[in-house]
KOLPARO-325147 format. One line per 8 residues: number of its first residue (from 1); their letters; for each residue x, y, z of N, C-alpha, C. Coordinates in pm, 1 decimal, always signed. Layout:
REM residues N
NUM> A> X Y Z X Y Z X Y Z ~ ...
***
This chain:
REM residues 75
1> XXXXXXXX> -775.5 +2146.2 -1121.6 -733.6 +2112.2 -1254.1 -748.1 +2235.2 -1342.1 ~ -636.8 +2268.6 -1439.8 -626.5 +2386.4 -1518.0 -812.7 +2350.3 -1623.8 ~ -850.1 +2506.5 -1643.4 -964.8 +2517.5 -1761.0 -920.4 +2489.4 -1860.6 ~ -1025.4 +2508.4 -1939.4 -1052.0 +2518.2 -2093.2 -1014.7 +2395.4 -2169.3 ~ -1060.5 +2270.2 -2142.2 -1062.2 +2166.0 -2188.8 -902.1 +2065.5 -2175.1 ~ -933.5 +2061.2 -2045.4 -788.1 +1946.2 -1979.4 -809.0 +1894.1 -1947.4 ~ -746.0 +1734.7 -1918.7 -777.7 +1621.2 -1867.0 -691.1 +1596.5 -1709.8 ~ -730.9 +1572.1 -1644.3 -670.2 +1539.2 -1500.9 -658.5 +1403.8 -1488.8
9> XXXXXXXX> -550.4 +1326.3 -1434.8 -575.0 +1154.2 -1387.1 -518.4 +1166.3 -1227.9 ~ -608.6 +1124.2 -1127.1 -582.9 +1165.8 -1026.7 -622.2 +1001.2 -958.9 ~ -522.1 +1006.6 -833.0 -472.4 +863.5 -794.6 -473.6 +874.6 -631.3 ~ -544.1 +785.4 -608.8 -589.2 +762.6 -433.2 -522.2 +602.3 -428.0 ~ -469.5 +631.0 -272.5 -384.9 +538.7 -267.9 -393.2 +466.4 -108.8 ~ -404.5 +346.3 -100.8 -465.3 +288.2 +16.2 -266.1 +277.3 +118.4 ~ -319.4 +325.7 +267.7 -152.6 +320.1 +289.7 -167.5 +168.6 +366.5 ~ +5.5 +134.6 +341.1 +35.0 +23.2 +384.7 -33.8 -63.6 +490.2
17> XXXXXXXX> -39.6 -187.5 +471.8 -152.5 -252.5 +585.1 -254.3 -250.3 +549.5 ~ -304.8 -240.7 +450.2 -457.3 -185.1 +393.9 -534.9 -245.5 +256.0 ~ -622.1 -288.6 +297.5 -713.5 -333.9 +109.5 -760.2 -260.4 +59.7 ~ -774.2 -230.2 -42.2 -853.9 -145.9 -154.8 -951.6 -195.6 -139.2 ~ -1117.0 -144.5 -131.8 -1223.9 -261.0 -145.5 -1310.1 -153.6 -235.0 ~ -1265.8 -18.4 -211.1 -1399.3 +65.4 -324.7 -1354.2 +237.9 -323.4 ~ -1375.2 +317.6 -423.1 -1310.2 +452.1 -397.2 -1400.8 +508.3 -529.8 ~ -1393.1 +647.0 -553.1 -1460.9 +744.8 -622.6 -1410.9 +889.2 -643.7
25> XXXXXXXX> -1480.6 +978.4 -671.1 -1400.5 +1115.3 -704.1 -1538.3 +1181.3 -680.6 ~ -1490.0 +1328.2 -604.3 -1614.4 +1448.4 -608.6 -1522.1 +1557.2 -656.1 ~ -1597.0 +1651.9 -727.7 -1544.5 +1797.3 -761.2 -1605.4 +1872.7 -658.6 ~ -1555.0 +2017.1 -675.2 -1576.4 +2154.9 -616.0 -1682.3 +2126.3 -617.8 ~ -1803.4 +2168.4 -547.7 -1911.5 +2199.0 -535.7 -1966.2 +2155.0 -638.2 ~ -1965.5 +2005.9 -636.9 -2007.5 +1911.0 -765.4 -2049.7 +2043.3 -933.9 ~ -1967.1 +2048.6 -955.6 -1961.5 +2140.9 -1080.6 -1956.3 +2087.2 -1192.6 ~ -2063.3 +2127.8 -1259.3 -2110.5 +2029.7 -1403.4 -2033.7 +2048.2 -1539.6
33> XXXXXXXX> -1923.6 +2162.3 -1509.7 -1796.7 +2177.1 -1660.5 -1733.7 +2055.0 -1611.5 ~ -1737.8 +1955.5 -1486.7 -1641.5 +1852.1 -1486.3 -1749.9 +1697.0 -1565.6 ~ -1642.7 +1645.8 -1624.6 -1700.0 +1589.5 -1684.6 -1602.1 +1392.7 -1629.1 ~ -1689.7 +1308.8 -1586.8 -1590.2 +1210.9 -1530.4 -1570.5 +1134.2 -1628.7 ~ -1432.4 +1078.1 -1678.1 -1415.8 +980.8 -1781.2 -1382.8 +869.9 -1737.8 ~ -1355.2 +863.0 -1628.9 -1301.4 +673.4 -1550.3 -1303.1 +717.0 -1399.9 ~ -1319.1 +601.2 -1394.5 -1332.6 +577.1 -1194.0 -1284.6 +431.1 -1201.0 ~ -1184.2 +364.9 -1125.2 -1193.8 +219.5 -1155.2 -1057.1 +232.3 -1053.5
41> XXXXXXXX> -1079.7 +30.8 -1018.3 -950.6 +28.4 -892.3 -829.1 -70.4 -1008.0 ~ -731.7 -53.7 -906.9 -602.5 -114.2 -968.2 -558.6 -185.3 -850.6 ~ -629.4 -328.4 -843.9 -583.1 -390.3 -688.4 -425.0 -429.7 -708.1 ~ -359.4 -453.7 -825.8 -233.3 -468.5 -819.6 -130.9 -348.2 -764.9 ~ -208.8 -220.2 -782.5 -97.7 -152.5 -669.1 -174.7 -102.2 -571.2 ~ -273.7 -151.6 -515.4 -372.6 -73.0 -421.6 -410.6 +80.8 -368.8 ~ -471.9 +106.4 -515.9 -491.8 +243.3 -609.5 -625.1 +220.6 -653.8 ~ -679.0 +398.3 -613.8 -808.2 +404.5 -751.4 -786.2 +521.1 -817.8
49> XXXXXXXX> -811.1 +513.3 -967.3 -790.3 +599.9 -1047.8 -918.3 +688.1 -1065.4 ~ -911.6 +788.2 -1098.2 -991.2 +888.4 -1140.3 -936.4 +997.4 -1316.2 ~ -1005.3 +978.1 -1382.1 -993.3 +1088.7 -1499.9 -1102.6 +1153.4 -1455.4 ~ -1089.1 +1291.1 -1486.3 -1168.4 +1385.5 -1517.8 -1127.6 +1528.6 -1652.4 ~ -1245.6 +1565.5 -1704.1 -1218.0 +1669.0 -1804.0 -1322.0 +1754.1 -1774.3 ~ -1232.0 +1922.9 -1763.5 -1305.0 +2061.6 -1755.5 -1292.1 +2096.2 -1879.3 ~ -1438.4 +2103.7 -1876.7 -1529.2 +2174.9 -1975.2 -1564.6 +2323.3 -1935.7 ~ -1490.1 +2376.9 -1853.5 -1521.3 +2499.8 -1779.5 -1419.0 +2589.7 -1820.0
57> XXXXXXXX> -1460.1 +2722.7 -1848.1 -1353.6 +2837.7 -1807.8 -1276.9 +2858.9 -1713.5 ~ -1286.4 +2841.3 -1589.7 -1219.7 +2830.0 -1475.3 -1099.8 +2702.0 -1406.9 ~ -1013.1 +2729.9 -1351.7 -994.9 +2583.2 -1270.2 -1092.5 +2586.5 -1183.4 ~ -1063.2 +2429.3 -1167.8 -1132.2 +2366.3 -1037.1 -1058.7 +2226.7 -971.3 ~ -1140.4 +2222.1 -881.5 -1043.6 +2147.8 -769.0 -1111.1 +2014.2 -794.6 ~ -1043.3 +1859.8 -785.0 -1127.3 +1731.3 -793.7 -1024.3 +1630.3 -714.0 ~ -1115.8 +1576.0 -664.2 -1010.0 +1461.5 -594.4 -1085.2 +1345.0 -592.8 ~ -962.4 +1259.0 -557.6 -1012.3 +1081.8 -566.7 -999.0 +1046.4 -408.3
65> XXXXXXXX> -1059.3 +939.1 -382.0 -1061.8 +889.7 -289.9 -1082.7 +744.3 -276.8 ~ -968.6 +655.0 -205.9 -994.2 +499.9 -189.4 -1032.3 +497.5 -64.4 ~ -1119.2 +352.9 -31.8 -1195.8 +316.4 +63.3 -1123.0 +212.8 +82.3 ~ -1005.8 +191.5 +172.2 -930.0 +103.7 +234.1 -1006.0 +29.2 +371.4 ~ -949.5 -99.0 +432.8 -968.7 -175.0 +554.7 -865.3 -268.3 +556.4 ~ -853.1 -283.1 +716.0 -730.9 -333.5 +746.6 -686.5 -429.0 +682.2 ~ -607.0 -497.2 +678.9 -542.3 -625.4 +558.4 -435.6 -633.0 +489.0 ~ -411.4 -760.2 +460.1 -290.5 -737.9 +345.4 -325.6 -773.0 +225.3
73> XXX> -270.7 -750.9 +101.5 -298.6 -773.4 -27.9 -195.8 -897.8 -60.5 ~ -294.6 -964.1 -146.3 -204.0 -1110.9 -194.5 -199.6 -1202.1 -90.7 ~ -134.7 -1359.7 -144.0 -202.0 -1464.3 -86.3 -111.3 -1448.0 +47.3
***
């Protein structure tokens, strides 16, 4: 994610055949200019969201990650 005070929304996505049941975000070498503003799932499209904001001079790298298992979504 670009420096000097930007916001990132970054989106993990469970593939087809699959439930969402739990997901999160790590930075670079857990680096403390990142600052996390949301973590939360969206079972209607079987997605977890991540915001984050650098507070850093530098970029840095952040990613999300969902914790899928086999299944289908909906009745």
């Amino acid at each position: 994610m670009p420096a000097g005070g930007s916001t990132t929304d970054i989106v993990a996505v469970c593939p087809a055949g699959t439930v969402l049941t739990g997901g999160g975000a790590v930075s670079q070498f857990q680096n403390p200019d990142i600052i996390w503003t949301a973590s939360y799932p969206d079972t209607a499209t079987n997605t977890w969201h991540v915001s984050a904001y650098n507070n850093g001079a530098t970029a840095q790298t952040v990613q999300s990650y969902a914790v899928c298992i086999p299944g289908n979504v909906g009745p």
